[in-house]
C-alpha positions as CSV (number, residue, x, y, z in Angstrom):
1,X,40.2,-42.0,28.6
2,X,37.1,-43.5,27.4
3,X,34.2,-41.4,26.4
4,X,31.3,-41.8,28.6
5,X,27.7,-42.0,27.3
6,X,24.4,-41.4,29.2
7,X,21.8,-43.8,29.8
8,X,18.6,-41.9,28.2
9,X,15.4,-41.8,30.8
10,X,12.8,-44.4,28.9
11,X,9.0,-43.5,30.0
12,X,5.7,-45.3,29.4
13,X,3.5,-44.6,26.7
14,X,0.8,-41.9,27.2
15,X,-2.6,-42.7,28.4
16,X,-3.7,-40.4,25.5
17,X,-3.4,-42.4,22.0
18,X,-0.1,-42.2,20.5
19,X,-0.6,-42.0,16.4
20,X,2.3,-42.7,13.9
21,X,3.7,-39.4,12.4
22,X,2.4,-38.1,8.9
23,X,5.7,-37.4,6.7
24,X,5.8,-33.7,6.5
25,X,7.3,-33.1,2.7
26,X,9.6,-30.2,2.9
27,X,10.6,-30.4,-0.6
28,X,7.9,-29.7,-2.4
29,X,8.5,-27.6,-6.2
30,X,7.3,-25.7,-8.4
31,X,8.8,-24.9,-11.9
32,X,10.8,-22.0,-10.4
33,X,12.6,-23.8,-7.5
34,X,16.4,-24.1,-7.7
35,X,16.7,-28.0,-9.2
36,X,18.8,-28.7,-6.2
37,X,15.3,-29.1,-4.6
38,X,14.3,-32.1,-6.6
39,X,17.9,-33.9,-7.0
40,X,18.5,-36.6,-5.1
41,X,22.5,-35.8,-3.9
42,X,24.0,-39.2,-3.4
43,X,26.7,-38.2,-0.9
44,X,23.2,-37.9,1.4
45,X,21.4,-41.1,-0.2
46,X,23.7,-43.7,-0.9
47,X,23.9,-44.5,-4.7
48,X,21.7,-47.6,-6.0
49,X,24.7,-50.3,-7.3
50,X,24.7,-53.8,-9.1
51,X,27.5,-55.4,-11.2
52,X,27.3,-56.2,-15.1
53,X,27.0,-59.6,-14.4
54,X,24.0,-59.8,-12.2
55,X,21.0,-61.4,-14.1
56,X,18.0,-59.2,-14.8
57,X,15.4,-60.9,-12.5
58,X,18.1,-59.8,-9.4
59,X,18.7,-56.3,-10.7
60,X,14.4,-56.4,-10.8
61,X,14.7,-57.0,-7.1
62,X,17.3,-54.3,-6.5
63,X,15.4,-52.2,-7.7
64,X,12.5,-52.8,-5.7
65,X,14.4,-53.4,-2.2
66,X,15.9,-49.9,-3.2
67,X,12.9,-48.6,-4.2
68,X,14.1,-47.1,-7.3
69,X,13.8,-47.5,-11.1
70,X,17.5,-46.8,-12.0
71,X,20.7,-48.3,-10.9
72,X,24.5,-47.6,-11.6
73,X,26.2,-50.7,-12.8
74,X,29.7,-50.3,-11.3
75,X,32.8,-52.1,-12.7
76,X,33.8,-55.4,-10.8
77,X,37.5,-54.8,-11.6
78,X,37.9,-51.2,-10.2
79,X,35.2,-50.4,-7.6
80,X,33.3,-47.4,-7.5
81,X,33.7,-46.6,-11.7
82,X,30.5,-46.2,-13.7
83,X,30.3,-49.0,-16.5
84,X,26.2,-48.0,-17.5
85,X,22.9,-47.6,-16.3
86,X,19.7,-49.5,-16.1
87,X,16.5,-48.6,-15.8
88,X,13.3,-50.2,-15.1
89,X,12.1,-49.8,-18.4
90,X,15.5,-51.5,-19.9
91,X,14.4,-54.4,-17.4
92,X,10.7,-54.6,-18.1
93,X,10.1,-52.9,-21.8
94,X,11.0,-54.8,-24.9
95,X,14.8,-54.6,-24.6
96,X,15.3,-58.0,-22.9
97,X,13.5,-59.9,-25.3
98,X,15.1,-58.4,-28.5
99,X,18.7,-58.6,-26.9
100,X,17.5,-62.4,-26.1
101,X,16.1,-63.0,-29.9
102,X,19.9,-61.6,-30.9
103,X,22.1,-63.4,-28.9
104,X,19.5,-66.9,-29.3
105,X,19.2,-66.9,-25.7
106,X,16.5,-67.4,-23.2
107,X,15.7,-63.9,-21.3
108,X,16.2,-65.2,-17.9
109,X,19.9,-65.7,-19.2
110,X,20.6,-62.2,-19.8
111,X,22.6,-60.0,-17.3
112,X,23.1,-56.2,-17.0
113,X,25.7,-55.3,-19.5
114,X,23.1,-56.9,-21.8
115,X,20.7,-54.7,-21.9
116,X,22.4,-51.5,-20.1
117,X,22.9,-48.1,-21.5
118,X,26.9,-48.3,-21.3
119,X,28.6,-45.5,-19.6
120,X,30.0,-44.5,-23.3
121,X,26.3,-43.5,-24.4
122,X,25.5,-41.6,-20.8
123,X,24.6,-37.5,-21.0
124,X,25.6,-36.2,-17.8
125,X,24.5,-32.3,-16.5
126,X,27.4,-30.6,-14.7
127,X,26.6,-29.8,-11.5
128,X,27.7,-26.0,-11.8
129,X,25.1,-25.9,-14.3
130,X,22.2,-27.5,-12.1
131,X,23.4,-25.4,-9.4
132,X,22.0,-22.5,-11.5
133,X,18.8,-24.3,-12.9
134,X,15.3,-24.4,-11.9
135,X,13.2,-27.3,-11.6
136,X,11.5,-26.4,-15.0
137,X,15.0,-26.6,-16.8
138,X,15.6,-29.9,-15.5
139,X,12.0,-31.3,-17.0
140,X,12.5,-29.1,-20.7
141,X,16.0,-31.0,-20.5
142,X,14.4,-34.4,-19.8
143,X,11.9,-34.2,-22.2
144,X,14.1,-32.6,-25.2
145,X,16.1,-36.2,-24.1
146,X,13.5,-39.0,-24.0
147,X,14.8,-39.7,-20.4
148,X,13.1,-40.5,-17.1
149,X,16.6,-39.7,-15.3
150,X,19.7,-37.3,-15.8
151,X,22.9,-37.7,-13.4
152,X,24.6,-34.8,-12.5
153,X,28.4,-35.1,-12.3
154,X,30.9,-32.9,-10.4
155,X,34.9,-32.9,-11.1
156,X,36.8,-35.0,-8.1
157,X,40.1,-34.2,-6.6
158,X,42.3,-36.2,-9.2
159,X,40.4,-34.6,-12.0
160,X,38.1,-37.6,-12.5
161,X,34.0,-37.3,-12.8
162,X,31.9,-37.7,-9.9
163,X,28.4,-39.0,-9.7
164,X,26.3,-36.4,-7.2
165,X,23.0,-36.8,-8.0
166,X,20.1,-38.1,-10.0
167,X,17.1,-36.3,-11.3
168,X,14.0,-38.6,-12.1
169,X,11.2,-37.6,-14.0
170,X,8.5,-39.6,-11.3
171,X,10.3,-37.8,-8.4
172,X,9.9,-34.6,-9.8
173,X,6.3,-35.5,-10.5
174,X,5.8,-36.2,-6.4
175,X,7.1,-33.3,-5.3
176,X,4.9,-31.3,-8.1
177,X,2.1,-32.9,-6.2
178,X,1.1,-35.2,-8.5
179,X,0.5,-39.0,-7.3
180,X,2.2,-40.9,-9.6
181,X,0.6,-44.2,-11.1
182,X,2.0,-44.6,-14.6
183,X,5.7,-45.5,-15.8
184,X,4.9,-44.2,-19.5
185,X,7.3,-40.9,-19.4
186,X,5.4,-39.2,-21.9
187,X,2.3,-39.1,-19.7
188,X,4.2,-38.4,-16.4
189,X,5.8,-35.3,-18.8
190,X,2.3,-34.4,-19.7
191,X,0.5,-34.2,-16.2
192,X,4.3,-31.7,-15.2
193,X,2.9,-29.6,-18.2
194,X,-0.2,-29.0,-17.3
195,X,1.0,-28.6,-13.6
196,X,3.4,-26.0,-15.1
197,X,0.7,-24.5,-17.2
198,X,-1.5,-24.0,-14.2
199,X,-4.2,-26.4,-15.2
């Protein structure tokens, strides 16, 4: 038999104003929170994709349609695998145009494998070992790194790795309280310190 769904009563409006709801941000941190706090777990948000071959101006507008500043380049042969990772700053630094200088082509030629971190040169964080972390150990690990992002990884079912999450340097930053306004890492890292430090 065929499941039956209700028709929901629809009402009018309110004669008194109706106002758009402020976000209430339930994940705000502090240096002591579990890290779990500021991860984001991708089998919640779905992970941010492209393929190797995709030229850098369309990974750019991945990026900002996802509204992120890293994506997973999966493999176009075997779905799903990790092959590298780019980041805005591989995108926008000066990465593209030394690649380009190399290779003697022009930038807007390039694609992501050219300028990707390949999945060979990735540090991961087990997830067992974020699960037992605070927020702070997450930025002293970013920092002692020179990253804006760390994935975590958890062991599948067939004994491969599994990406679970990202941590990013500017998220953490938001739910510290701090507004954002700068990609340079070393001053995001800077205004966590002093957030850290009380000042």
């Amino acid at each position: 038999m065929e499941k039956q769904y209700r028709l929901l009563p629809q009402v009018k409006v309110a004669s008194t104003p109706c106002f758009v709801m402020e976000v209430i941000d339930l994940e705000t941190v502090t240096a002591d929170s579990p890290a779990l706090m500021a991860m984001t777990d991708l089998s919640v948000q779905p992970t941010a994709t492209i393929g190797p071959r995709i030229l850098l101006e369309q990974a750019n507008v991945a990026m900002i349609q996802h509204g992120v500043r890293l994506l997973v380049a999966t493999s176009e042969v075997e779905p799903n695998r990790i092959v590298g990772l780019i980041t805005s700053t591989d995108l926008l630094g000066e990465k593209p145009i030394q690649v380009a200088q190399q290779k003697g082509v022009k930038r807007s030629d390039l694609v992501v494998s050219d300028v990707m971190v390949p999945v060979s040169e990735i540090d991961i964080l087990p997830f067992e070992e974020v699960r037992k972390a605070s927020v702070g150990d997450i930025v002293t690990t970013l920092k002692a790194a020179h990253r804006a992002h760390a994935l975590v990884v958890t062991d599948g079912t067939s004994g491969q790795q599994l990406l679970g999450g990202i941590f990013s340097a500017s998220q953490i930053a938001r739910q510290l309280g701090l507004a954002v306004q700068t990609h340079d890492l070393a001053r995001i890292f800077a205004e966590i310190d002093a957030v850290f430090a009380g000042v």
